[in-house]
N, C-alpha and C positions, 0 to 999 in steps of 0.2 A: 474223187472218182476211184482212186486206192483202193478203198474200204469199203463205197457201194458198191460198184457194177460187178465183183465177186459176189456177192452176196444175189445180186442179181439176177447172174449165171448160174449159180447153185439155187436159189430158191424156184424158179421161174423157169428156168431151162433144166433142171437136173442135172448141171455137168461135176464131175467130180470136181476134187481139188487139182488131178492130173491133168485134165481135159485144160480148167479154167487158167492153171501154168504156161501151156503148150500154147491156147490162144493168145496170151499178155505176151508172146513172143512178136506178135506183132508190134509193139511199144518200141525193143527196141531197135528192131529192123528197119521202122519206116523212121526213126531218126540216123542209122547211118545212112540209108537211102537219099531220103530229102535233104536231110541239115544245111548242106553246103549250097547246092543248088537252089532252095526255096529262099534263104537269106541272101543269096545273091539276086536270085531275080527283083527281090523289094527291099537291095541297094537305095538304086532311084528314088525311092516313095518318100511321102511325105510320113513321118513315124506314124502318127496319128491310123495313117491310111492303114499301113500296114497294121498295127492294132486293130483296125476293125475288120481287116481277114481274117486276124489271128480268133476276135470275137466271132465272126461267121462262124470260123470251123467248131470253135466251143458250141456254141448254137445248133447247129448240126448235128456234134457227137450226143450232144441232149435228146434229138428230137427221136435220133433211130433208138435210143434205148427207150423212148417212150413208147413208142410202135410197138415193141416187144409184148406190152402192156394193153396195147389197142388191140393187136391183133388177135390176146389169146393165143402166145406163142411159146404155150407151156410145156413141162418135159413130155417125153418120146411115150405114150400111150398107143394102140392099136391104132396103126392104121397115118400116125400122126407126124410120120418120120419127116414128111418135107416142112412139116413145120417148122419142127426143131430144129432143122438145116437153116431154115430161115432163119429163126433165132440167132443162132449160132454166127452168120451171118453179118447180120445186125449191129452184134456186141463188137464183131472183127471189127465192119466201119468204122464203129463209135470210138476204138481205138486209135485207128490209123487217125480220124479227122480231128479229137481231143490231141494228139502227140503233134501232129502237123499246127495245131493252134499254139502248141506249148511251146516249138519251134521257134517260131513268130516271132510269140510274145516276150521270149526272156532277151533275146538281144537287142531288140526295138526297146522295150522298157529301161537296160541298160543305156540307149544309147541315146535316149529321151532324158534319163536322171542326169546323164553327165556334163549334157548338154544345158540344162536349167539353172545349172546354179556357177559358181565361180569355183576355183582351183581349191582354194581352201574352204571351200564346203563339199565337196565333191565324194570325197571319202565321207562321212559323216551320211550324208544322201543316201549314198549308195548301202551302206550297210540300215539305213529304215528302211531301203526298198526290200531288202533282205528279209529284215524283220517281218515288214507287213505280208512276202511273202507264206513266211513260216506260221505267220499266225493265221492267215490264210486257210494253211491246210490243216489245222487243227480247226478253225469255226467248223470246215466244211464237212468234216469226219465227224463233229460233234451232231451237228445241223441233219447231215443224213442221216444218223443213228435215230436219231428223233422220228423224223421220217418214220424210218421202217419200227421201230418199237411202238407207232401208233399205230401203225396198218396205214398209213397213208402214203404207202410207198409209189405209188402210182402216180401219185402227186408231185414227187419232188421232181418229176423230170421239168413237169411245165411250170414249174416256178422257177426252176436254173434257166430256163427257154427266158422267160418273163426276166428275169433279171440280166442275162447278155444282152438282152435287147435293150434294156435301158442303158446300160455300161457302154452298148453302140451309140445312141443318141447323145451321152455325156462325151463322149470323147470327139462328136461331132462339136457339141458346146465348145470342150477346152480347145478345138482345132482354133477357133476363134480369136483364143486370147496367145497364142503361139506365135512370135517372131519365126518368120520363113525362114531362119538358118536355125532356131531351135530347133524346127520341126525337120530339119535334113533337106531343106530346099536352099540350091545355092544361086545368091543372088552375086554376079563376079564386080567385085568392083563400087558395091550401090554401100552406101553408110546405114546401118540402122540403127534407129534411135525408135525408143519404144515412147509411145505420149497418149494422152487421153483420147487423141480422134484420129491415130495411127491408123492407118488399114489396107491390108497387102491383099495382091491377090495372086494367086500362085499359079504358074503355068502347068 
């Protein structure tokens, strides 16, 4: 997201590179804003759950920059100014709601890895979630350039749509195979023992 929705905003919207600065000011406003607040409110949750908020808001920030695309909501031409406001608009959501997901997901994903594995694998863990991170954001910088270097940039929004939506359903899977105190549900007092026809159900 880096490296598209610039590109985005300059190709499609016409904003300079001053304009498209002053917007990304939203990123990190709505994480001093929410941070504390959003991670406290889904405390409580089951991680999983919280993961597929954090997947909602991804899903979301995808769909308004597709809009951008649907609506024909190209730079400021005659007459075209509320467009562009609309655009303009758009691209703001798409930040606030992608940084609110990104919120979410790094402390939930910490606190999901630490939970999985034992004391002495825990460090080891944590630095592949790192990893897969990082390599993360190189596929998707690679993957988007693709995109747009084929002219199918209109495309990539509903295949990141299509792919959160599967990454929602897989995490509904893995909720499945989750002991209730991995997944951040506390059970006071109850033994668990993980076995072949184990099966919790979580209040």
């Amino acid at each position: 997201m880096q490296t598209t929705v610039p590109v985005v905003a300059e190709a499609e919207l016409g904003l300079s590179s001053a304009e498209i600065g002053t917007l990304f000011v939203l990123n990190p406003l709505t994480l001093v804003l929410l941070q504390i607040p959003l991670v406290d409110a889904v405390s409580e949750w089951r991680r999983t759950r919280g993961l597929l908020l954090s997947v909602g808001f991804w899903t979301a920030s995808m769909a308004v920059v597709w809009l951008v695309y649907l609506l024909d909501l190209g730079p400021a031409a005659a007459g075209r100014h509320p467009l562009l406001a609309a655009g303009v608009a758009l691209l703001g959501l798409h930040l606030v709601a992608r940084t609110i997901g990104e919120v979410l997901h790094s402390p939930i994903t910490t606190s999901l890895m630490s939970a999985l594995g034992s004391d002495g694998e825990r460090g080891a863990q944590l630095s592949m979630l790192e990893v897969a991170k990082r390599a993360g954001f190189g596929i998707g910088s690679f993957v988007g350039g693709v995109f747009f270097d084929y002219g199918l940039a209109a495309w990539l929004w509903p295949t990141l749509i299509g792919l959160t939506v599967l990454l929602g359903v897989g995490l509904l899977a893995f909720e499945r195979t989750l002991l209730p105190a991995e997944n951040g549900v506390a059970v006071g007092g109850r033994s668990l023992v993980r076995g072949p026809t184990a099966r919790f159900s979580y209040s």
